[in-house]
C-alpha positions as CSV (number, residue, x, y, z in Angstrom):
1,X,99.5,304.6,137.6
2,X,102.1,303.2,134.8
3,X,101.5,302.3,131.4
4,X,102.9,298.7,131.8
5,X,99.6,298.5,134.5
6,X,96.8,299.9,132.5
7,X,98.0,297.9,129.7
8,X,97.5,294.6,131.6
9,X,94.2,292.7,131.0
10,X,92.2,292.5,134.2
11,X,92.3,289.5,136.0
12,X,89.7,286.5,135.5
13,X,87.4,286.2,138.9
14,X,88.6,283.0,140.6
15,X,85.1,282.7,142.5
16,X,83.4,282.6,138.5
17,X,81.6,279.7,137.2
18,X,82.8,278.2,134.1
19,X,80.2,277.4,131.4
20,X,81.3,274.1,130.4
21,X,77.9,273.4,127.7
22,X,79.2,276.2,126.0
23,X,79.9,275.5,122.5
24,X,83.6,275.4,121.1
25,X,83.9,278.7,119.0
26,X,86.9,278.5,116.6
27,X,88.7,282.2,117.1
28,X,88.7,282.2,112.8
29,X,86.7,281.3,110.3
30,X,87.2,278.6,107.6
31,X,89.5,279.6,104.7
32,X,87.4,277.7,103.1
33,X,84.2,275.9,102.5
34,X,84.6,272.2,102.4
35,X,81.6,270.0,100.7
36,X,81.1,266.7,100.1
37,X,78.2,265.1,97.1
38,X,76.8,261.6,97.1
39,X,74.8,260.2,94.4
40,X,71.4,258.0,95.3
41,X,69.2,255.6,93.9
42,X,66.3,256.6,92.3
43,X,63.8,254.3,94.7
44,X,65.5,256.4,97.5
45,X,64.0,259.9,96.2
46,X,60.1,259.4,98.1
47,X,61.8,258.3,101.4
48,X,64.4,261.2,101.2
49,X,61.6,263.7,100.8
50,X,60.1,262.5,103.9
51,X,62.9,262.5,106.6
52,X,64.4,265.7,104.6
53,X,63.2,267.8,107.6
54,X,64.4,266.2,110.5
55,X,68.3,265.7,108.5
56,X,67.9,269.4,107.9
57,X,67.4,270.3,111.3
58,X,69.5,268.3,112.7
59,X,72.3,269.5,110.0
60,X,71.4,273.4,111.0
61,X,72.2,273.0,115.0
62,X,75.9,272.1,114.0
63,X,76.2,274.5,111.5
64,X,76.2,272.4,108.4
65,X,74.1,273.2,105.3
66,X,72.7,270.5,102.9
67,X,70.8,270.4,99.4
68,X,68.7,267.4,98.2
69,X,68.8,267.9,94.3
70,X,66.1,265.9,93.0
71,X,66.9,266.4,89.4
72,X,70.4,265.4,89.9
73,X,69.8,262.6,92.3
74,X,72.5,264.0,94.4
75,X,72.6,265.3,98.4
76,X,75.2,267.6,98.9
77,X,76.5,268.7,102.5
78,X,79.0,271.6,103.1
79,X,80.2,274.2,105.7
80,X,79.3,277.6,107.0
81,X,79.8,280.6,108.9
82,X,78.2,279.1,111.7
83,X,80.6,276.0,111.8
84,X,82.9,275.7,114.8
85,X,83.5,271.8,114.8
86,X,86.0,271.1,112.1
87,X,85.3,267.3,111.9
88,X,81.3,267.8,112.1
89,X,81.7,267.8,108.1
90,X,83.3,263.9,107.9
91,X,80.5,262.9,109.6
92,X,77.6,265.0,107.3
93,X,79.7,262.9,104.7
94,X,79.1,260.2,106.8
95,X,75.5,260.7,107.3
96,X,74.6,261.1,103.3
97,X,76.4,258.2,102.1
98,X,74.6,256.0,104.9
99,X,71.0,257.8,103.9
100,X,72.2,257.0,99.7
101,X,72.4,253.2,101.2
102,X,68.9,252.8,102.3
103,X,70.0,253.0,105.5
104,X,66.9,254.6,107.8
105,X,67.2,257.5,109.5
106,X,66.3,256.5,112.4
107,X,68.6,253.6,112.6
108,X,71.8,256.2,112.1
109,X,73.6,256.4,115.3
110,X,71.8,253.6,117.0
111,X,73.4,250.6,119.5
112,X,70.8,248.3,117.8
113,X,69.6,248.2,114.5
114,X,67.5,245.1,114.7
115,X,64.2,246.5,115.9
116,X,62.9,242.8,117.5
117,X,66.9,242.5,119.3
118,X,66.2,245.8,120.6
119,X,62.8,245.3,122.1
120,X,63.8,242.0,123.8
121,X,67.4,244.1,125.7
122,X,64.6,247.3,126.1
123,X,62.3,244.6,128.2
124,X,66.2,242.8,129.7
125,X,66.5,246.5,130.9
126,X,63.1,246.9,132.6
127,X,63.0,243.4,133.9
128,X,59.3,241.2,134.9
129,X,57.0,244.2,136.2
130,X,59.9,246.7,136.5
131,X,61.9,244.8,139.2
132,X,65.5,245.0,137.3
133,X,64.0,248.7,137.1
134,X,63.7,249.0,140.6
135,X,66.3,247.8,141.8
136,X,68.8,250.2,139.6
137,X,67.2,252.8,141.2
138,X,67.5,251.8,144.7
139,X,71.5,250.9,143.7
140,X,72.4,253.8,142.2
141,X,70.1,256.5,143.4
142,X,68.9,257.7,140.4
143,X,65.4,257.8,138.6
144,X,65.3,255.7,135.3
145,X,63.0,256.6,133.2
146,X,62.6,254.1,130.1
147,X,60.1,255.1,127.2
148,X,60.2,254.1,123.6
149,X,64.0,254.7,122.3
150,X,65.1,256.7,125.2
151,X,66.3,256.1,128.6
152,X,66.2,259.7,131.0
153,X,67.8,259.4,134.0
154,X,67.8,262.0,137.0
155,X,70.5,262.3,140.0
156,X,73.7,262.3,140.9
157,X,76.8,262.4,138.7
158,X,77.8,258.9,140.3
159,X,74.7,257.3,139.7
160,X,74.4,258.9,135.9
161,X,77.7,257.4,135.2
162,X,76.7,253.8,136.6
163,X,73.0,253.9,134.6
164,X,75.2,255.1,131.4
165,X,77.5,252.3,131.9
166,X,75.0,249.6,132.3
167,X,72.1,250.9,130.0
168,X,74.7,251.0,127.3
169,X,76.4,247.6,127.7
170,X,72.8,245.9,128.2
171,X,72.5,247.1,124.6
172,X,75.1,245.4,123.7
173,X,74.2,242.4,125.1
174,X,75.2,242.2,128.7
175,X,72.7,241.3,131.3
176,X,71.9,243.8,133.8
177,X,72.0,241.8,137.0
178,X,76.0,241.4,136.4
179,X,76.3,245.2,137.1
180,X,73.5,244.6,139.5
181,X,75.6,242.2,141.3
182,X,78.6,244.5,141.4
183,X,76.8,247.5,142.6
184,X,75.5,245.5,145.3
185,X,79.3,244.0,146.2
186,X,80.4,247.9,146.0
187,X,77.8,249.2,148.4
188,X,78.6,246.6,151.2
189,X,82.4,247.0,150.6
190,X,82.0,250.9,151.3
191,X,80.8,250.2,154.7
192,X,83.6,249.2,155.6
193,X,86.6,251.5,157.2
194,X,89.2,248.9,156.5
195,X,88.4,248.6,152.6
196,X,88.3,252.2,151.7
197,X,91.6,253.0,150.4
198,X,92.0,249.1,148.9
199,X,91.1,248.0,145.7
200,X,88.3,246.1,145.5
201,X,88.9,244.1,141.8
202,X,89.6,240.8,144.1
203,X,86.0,241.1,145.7
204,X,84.0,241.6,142.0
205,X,82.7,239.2,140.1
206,X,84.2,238.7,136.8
207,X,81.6,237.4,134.2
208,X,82.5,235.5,131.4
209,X,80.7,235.5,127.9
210,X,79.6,232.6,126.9
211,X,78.6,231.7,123.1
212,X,76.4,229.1,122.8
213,X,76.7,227.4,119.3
214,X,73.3,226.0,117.8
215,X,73.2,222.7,117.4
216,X,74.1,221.8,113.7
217,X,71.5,219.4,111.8
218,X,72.2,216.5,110.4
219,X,73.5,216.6,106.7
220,X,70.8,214.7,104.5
221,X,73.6,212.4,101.5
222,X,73.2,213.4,98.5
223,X,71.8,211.8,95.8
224,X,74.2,209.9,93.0
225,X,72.9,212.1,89.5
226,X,73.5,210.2,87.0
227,X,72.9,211.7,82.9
228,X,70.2,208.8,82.5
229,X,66.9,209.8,83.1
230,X,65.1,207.2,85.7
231,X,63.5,203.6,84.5
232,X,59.8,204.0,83.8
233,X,57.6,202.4,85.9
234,X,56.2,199.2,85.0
235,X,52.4,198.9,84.1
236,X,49.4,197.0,85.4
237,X,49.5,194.8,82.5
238,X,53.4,194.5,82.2
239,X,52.8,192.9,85.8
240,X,50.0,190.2,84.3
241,X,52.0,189.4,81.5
242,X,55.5,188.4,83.9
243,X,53.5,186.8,86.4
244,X,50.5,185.1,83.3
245,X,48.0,186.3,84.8
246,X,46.9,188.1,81.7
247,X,47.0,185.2,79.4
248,X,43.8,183.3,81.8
249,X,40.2,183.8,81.4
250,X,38.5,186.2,83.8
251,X,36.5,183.3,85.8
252,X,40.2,182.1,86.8
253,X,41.5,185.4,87.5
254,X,38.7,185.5,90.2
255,X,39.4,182.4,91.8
256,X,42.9,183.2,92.0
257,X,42.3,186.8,93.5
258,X,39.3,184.7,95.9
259,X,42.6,182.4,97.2
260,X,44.2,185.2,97.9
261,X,41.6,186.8,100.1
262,X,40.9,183.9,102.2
263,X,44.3,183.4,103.0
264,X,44.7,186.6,104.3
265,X,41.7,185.9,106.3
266,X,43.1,183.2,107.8
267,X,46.0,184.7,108.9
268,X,44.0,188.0,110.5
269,X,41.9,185.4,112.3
270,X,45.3,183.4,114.0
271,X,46.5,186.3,114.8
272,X,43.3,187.6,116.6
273,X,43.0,184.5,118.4
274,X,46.8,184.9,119.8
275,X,46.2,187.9,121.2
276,X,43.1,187.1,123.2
277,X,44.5,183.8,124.5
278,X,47.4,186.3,125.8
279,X,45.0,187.7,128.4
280,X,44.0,184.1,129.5
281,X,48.4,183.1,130.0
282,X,48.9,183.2,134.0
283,X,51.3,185.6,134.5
284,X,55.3,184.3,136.0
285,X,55.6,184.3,139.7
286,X,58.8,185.1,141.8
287,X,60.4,182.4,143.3
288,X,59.7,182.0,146.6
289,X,62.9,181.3,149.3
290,X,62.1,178.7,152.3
291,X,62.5,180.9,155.4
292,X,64.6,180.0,158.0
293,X,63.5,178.9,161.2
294,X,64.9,180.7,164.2
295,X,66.0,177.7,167.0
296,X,64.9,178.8,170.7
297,X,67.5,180.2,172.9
298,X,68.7,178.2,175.7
């Protein structure tokens, strides 16, 4: 046996399964450690004590260290030995200047931060007693699973990818039954022999997004200001004195208001008496045609 042969490495087994979860070990270290410090608020420090845990667990599994400094009002993030993503670090940055926003952590990372928009595309997803559910099942051959801010889905890597596809773009506001629909198009097109090797973008449906503008109200005018305050408002008395009603004794101020009332009697009683004649006024009939006498055949 020659040297040039023992020096060869030995060859990688061809019939070997490659690990493909394992994680991406740089073959050196860092030359050095990179950190990033944000500043936060001091109504921020109770709320960073609470979720501290979870960030710092989180932090550990890719190898990043952090430090909440209460004193300084500062969190700082940096690398270590256990680091093999170089770019994990911009996004610990990332993380810490989101948290310094009063940003919650359980919004970071999330398709939907409004928690009532999310329910409503979580309930979209699951459809009226599970039916859109159901039938994503049946389509894709999977087993959906839904529960609180998770979906888990089990089967094939065909189905996974559709479920992915349409879990994520329901978040995002696109209706499940248009992948519904295509799913269904795609599983009678692949019973057929003839359309196997064609494309099949002519037989899809193509949705269109619609925005539906709210109906704008009615501006009210605005009112002319003027650097005058308003007139004041005339009083009882002011009135008697235009009209000289003030100047007369009370016994004809009585008569006077004792007109008045009767008058207005009057008028409520005509008007009374109008409307019940109205029942008694023979309602218009149509006017009738003189019919046409038919002569006798001969």
């Amino acid at each position: 046996m020659s040297d040039d042969q023992a020096q060869q490495p030995p060859a990688a087994d061809a019939d070997k399964p490659v690990n493909k979860n394992k994680k991406y070990r740089r073959p050196k270290r860092f030359t050095g450690e990179v950190l990033f410090a944000r500043l936060f608020p001091k109504y921020r420090e109770t709320y960073l004590r609470e979720i501290w845990p979870m960030v710092t667990a989180a932090l550990d599994k890719v190898g990043v260290a952090c430090v909440l400094d209460l004193i300084e009002g500062s969190i700082t993030v940096k690398t270590t030995r256990k680091t093999y993503d170089p770019f994990i670090i911009l996004k610990a940055r990332d993380l810490i200047k989101l948290l310094s926003r009063s940003v919650p952590y359980n919004q970071i990372g999330g398709l939907v931060r409004n928690k009532e928009r999310f329910v409503k595309r979580r309930q979209r997803l699951i459809g009226p007693n599970g039916n859109t559910l159901k039938a994503i099942e049946l389509l894709t051959g999977c087993y959906v699973l839904v529960q609180g801010n998770t979906v888990s889905v089990m089967g094939a890597h065909k189905g996974l990818k559709e479920v992915r596809r349409l879990v994520i773009d329901c978040m995002k506001n696109i209706h499940p039954i248009c992948h519904i629909k295509e799913l269904m198009i795609k599983r009678e097109l692949a019973k057929d022999e003839n359309l196997k090797n064609e494309s099949w973008d002519r037989f899809l449906p193509k949705f269109k997004k619609k925005n539906v503008k709210p109906q704008k109200k009615p501006k009210a005018k605005a009112k002319e200001r003027t650097p005058f305050p308003p007139a004041q408002t005339p009083r009882k008395i002011d009135l008697q004195i235009e009209s000289g009603e003030y100047f007369l004794s009370k016994s004809e101020r009585d008569s006077i208001a004792m007109e008045k009332k009767k008058e207005k009697q009057t008028e409520n009683t005509l008007k009374r008496q109008e409307e019940r004649n109205q029942a008694f006024v023979a309602p218009r009939e149509p006017a009738r045609t003189a019919a046409k006498r038919k002569e006798p055949a001969d």
